[in-house]
C-alpha positions in Angstrom: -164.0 117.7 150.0 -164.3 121.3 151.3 -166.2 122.2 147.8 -168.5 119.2 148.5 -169.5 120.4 151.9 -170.1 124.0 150.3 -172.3 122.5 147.8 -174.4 120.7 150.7 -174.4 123.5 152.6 -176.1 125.8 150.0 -178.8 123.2 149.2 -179.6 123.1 152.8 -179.7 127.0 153.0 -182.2 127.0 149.7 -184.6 124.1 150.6 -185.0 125.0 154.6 -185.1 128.7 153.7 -188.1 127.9 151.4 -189.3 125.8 154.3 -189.1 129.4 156.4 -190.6 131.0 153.8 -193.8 128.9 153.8 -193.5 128.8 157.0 -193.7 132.3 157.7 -196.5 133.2 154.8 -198.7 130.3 156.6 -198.3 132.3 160.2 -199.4 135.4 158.1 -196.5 137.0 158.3 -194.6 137.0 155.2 -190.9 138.1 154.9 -190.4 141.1 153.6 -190.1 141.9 149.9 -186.6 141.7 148.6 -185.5 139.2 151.2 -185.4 135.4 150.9 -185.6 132.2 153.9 -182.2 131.4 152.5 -180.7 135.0 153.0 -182.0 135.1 156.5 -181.0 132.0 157.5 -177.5 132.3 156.0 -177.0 136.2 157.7 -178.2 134.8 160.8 -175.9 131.9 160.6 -173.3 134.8 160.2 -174.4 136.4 163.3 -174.4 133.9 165.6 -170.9 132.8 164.1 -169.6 136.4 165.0 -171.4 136.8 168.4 -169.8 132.9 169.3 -166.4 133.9 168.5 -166.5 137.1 170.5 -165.5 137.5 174.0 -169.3 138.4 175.0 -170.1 135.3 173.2 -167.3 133.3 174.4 -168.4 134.7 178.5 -171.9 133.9 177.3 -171.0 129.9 176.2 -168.8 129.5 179.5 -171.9 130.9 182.0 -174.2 128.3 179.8 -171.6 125.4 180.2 -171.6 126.3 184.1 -175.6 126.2 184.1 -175.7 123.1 182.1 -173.5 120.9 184.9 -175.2 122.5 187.6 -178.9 121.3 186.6 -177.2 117.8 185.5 -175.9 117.3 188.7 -179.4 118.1 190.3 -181.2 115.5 188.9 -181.0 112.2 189.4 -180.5 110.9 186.0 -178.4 113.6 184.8 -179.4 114.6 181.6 -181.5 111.9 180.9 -183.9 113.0 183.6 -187.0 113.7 182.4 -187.0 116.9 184.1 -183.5 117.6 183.0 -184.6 120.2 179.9 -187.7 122.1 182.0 -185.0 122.4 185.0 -182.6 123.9 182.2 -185.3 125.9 180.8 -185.8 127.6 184.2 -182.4 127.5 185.1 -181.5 129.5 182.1 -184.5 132.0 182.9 -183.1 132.7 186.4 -180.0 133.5 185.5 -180.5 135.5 182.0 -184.3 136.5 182.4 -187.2 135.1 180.8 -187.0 134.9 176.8 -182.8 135.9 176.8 -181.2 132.7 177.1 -180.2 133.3 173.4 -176.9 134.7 171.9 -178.2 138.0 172.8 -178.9 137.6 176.4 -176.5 139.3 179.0 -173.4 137.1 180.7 
């Protein structure tokens, strides 16, 4: 089973990176020479993986988790507010600063 998932895995990592590849030569900005939309889509995989397990990451997932109830509890519908994922978007900003809510923002 494990050995079927592996196999999936890698044919997802091959057909989306070629996907980012076209992607990225369409915007005009091609990857560099030497690296591939699989291998940077696998290494950032990797990444994230490593940043999620650490205890920056783990402070990081806990502050989100926090943010997430808040804004649900805000609005009406909970999450299935329409204004649920702009509230969350701005939510997110306020607290990490506009373009960090990513793995790389500050807890």
């Amino acid at each position: 089973m494990h050995e079927d998932h592996e196999k999936k895995l890698t044919q997802f990592f091959r057909e989306q990176g070629k996907v980012l590849e076209s992607a990225m030569r369409e915007a005009g900005s091609p990857l560099p020479e030497g690296l591939t939309g699989e291998a940077l889509i696998r290494d950032t995989l990797e990444e994230l993986e490593q940043f999620a397990r650490s205890p920056e990451g783990q402070a990081h997932s806990a502050r989100v988790h926090e943010i997430f109830k808040q804004v649900a509890a805000e609005r009406p519908a909970g999450v299935e507010d329409p204004a649920f994922l702009e509230r969350m978007r701005a939510r997110m900003e306020e607290v990490f600063g506009k373009g960090t809510d990513g793995p790389n923002a500050s807890a």
